[in-house]
C-alpha positions in Angstrom: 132.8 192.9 155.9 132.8 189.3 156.3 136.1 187.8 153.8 134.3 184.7 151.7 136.6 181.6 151.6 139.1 180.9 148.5 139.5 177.9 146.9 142.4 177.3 148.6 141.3 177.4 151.9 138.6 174.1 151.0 141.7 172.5 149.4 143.8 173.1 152.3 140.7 172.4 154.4 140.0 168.8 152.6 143.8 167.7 153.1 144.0 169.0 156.9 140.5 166.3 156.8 142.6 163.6 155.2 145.7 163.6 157.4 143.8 163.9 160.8 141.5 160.6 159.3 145.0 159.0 158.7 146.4 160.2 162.2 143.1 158.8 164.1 142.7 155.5 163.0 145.4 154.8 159.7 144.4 151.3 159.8 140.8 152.1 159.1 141.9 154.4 157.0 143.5 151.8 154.5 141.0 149.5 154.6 138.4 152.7 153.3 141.2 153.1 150.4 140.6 149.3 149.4 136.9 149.4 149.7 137.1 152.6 147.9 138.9 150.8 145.2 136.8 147.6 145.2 133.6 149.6 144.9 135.0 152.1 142.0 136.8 149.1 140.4 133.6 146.8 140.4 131.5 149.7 138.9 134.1 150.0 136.1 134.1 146.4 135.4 130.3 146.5 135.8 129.7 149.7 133.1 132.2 148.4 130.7 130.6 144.6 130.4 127.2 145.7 130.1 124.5 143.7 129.1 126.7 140.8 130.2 128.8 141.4 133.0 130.5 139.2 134.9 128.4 138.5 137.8 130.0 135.5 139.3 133.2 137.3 139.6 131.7 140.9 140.8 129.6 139.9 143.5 132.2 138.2 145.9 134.5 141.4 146.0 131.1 143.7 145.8 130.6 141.7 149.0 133.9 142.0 151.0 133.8 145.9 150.1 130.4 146.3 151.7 132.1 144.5 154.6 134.9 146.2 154.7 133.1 149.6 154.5 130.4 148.2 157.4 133.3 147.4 159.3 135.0 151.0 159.4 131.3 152.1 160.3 130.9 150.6 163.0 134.7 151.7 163.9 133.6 155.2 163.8 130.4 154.5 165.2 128.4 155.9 162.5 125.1 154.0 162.8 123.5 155.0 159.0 126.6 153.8 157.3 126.3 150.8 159.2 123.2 150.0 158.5 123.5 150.7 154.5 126.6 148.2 154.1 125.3 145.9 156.0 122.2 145.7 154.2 124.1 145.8 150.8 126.1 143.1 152.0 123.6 140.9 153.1 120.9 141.8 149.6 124.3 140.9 147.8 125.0 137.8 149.4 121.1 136.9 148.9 121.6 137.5 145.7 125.2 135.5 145.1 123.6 132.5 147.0 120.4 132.8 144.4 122.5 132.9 141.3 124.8 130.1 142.7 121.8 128.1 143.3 120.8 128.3 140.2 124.0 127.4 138.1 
């Protein structure tokens, strides 16, 4: 009979995960924590200031945590993460550039 996983196994799993991510590369590790944070602290700003938010101020730091995360892509050599951030980044910047221009 074949013994099914607990709960605590994934947990203990998902932390074993963390700490060898750390141990690999802990610099890249950090900079994923801030992009984390950027991207979860721009969509809070975003969702809270609806219908107005504040663009202007959203769009730089969207843009440097696309960058940061394309950066630690390309780190791990992950070619479809690279792709998305950079194209975020660069649709982003098209669109900071647009709403600058037209200030």
């Amino acid at each position: 009979m074949i013994e099914m996983p607990t709960m605590k196994d994934h947990l203990y799993g998902i932390i074993d995960w963390i700490k060898d991510d750390w141990n690999s590369h802990p610099f890249r590790f950090c900079v994923e924590l801030l992009a984390w944070g950027i991207s979860i602290g721009c969509s809070i700003t975003m969702a809270l200031t609806v219908p107005n938010p504040p663009l202007l101020a959203l769009y730089p730091v969207w843009i440097l945590g696309c960058s940061l995360y394309a950066w630690a892509a390309y780190t791990r050599k992950s070619f479809g993460m690279l792709a998305n951030y950079l194209l975020l980044t660069t649709i982003d910047t098209i669109g900071l550039v647009r709403m600058l221009w037209n200030l």
